[in-house]
C-alpha positions as CSV (number, residue, x, y, z in Angstrom):
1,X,65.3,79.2,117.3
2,X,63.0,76.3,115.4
3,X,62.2,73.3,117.0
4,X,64.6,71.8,114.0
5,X,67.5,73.5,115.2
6,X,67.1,72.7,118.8
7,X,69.6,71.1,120.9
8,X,68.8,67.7,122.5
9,X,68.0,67.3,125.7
10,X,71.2,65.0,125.7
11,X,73.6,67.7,124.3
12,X,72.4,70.2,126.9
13,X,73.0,67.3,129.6
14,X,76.6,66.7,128.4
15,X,77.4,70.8,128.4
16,X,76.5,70.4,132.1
17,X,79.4,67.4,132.5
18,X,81.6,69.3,130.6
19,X,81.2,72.6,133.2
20,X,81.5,70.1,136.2
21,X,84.6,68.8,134.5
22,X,86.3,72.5,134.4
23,X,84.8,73.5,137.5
24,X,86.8,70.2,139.0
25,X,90.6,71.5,136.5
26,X,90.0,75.2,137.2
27,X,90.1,74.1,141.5
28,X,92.7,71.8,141.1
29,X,94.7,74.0,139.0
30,X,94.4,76.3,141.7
31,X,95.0,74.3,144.6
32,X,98.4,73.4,142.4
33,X,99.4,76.9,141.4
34,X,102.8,78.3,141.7
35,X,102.3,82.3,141.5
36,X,99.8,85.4,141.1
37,X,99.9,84.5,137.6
38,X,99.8,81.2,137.1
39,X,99.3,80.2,133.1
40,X,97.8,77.3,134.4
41,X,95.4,79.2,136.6
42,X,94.9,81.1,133.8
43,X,94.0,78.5,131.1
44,X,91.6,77.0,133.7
45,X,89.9,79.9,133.9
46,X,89.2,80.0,129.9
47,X,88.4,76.5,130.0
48,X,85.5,77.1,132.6
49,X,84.5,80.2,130.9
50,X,84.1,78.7,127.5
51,X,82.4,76.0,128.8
52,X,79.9,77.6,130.9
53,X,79.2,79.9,127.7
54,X,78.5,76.9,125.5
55,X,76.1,75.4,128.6
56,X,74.0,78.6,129.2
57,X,73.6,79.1,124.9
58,X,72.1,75.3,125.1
59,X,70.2,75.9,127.7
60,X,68.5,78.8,126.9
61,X,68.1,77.3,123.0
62,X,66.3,74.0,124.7
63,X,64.4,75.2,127.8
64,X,64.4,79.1,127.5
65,X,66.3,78.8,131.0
66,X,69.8,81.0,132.0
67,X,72.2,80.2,134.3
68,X,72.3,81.9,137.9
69,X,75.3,83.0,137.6
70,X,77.5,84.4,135.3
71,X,81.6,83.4,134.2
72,X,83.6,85.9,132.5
73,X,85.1,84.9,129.4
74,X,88.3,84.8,128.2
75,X,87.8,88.2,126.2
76,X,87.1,89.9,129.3
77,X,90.4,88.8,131.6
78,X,94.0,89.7,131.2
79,X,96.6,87.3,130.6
80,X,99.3,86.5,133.3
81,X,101.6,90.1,133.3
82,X,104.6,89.1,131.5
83,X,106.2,93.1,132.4
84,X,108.8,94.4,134.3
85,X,108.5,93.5,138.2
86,X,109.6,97.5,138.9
87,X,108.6,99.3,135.7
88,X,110.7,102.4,134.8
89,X,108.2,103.9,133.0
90,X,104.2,103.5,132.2
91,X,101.6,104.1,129.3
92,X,98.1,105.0,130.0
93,X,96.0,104.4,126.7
94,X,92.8,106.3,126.7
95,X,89.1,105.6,124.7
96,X,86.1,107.3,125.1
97,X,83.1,106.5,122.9
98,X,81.1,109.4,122.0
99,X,77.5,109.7,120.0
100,X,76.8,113.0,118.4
101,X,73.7,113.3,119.7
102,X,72.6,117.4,119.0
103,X,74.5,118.5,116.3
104,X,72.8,121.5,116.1
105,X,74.3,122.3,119.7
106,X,78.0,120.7,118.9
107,X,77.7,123.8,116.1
108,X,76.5,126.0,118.3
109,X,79.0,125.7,120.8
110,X,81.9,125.6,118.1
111,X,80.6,129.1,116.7
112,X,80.9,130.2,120.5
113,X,84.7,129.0,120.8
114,X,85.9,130.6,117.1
115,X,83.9,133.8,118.6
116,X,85.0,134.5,122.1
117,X,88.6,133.8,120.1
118,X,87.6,136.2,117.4
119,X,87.4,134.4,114.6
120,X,83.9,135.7,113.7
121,X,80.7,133.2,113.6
122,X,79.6,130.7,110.6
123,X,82.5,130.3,109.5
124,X,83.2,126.8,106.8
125,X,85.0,125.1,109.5
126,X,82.4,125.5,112.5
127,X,79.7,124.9,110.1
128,X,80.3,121.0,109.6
129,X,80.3,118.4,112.8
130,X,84.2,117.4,111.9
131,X,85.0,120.7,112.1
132,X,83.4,121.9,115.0
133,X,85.0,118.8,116.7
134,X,88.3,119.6,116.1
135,X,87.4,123.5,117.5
136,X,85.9,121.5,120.3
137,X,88.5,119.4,121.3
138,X,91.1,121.6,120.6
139,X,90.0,124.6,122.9
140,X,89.4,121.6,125.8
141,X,90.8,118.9,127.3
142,X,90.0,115.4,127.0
143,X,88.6,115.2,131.0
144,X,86.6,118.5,130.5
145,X,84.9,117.6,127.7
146,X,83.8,114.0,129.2
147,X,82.6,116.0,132.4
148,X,80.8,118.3,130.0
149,X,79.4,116.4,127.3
150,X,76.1,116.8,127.2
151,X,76.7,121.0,127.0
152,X,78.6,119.9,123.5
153,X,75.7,117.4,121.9
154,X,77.3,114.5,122.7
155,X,76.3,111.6,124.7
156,X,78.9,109.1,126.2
157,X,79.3,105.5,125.2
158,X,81.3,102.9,126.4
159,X,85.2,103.9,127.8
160,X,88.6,102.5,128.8
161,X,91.4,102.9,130.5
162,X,95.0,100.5,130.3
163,X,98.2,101.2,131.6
164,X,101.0,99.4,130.2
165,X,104.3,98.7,132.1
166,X,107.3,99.6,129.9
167,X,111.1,99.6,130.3
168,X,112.3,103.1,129.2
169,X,110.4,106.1,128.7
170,X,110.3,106.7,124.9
171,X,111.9,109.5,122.7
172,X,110.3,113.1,122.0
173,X,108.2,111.9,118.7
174,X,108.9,108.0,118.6
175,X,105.4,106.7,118.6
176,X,103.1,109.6,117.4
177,X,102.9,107.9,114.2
178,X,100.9,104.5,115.2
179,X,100.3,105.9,119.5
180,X,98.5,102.4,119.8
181,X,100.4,99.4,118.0
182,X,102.2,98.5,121.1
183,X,99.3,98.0,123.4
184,X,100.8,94.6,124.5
185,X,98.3,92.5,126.8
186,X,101.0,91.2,128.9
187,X,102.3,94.2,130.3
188,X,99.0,95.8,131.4
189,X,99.1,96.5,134.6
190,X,95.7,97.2,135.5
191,X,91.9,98.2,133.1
192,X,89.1,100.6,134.1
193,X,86.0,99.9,131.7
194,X,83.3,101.9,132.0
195,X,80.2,100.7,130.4
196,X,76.2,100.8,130.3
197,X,76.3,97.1,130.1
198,X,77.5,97.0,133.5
199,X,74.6,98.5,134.9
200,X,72.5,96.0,133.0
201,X,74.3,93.8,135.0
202,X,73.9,95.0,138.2
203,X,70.4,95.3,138.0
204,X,68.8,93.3,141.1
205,X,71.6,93.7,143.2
206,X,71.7,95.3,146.7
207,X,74.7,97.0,145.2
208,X,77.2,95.9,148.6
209,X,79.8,94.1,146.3
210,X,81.7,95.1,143.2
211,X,82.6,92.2,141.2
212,X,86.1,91.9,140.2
213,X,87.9,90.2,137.5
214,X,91.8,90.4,138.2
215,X,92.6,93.6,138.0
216,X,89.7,94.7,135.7
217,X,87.1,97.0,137.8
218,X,84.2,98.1,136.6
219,X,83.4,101.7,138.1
220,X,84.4,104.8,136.6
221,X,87.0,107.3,136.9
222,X,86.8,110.7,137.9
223,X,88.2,113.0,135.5
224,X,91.4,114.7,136.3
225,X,90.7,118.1,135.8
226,X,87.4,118.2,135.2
227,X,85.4,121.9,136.1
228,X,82.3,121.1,137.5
């Protein structure tokens, strides 16, 4: 950033007041809360968060300094579950990030499949990527494949797991159309992310503690029915 743009050495000072403020709402709010899932806990919590974010950004812009610690924000917590106390039912929603990394070996592998099924080699469908991963992905499962990966060219990005509380099970069909529309934020139950920017993170640490935001934990799920 140019010296022009620079904050002042007086806006920097009055970020700080403003994270002492929400540091002194955020413990009051929860000295005074009523439940698990307070909203006023809750909007605390954003309140510090943004705050601290807009302190650290001047900081760094005025004295190339960071902060010794580090606040979630509000992107990265869940809103107070607003679901069923005994849900009937559940919804796990499932992404997993993939790069394409070989191509030449996601072919390779594709020609394999169509060939131990005998459906002859080089065919038009295994000899484009979109087609040889839909011969991937439909000859394995979604766990396999993620414990397998790199035998298939591809090399994992970032992944998540939510389960959703609903009331009723729903009918054979009724969501195929648009699986994802109804990924409401209040009734998540709990979040698995897997990321690389987590180890970043970690970095420097002794690795004892896991940090944890509400139900949100950061370490990664075994698959299912993986063969390993």
């Amino acid at each position: 950033m140019s010296d022009a743009a620079q904050p002042t050495a007086a806006e920097v000072r009055a970020a700080a007041e403003a994270v002492k403020t929400a540091l002194d709402r955020h413990l009051a709010a929860v000295e005074r809360r009523t439940g698990e899932d307070d909203p006023a806990v809750y909007e605390a919590f954003n309140e510090l968060a943004a705050a601290a974010e807009v302190y650290d950004e001047l900081l760094y812009d005025r004295y190339d300094e960071v902060t010794p610690f580090e606040i979630p924000g509000a992107e990265d917590s869940l809103p107070p579950y607003e679901g069923p106390e005994e849900p009937n039912a559940l919804s796990v929603l499932i992404r997993r990030d993939y790069a394409v990394a070989e191509p030449q070996r996601l072919l390779a592998q594709s020609q394999r499949i169509e060939a131990a099924d005998g459906e002859g080699v080089g065919g038009a469908v295994s000899d484009t990527v979109p087609g040889a991963l839909g011969i991937l992905f439909g000859e394995f499962e979604p766990d396999e494949i993620a414990s397998r990966h790199k035998e298939f060219g591809l090399e994992e990005g970032d992944s998540t797991l939510w389960v959703l509380a609903t009331d009723e099970p729903a009918e054979p069909g009724e969501w195929l159309e648009t699986p994802f529309d109804q990924a409401d934020l209040g009734r998540v139950v709990c979040r698995f992310d897997v990321s690389s920017v987590f180890d970043e993170l970690d970095d420097g640490d002794d690795g004892d503690d896991e940090d944890l935001v509400d139900d949100i934990e950061d370490e990664e799920l075994e698959p299912l029915d993986a063969d390993r």
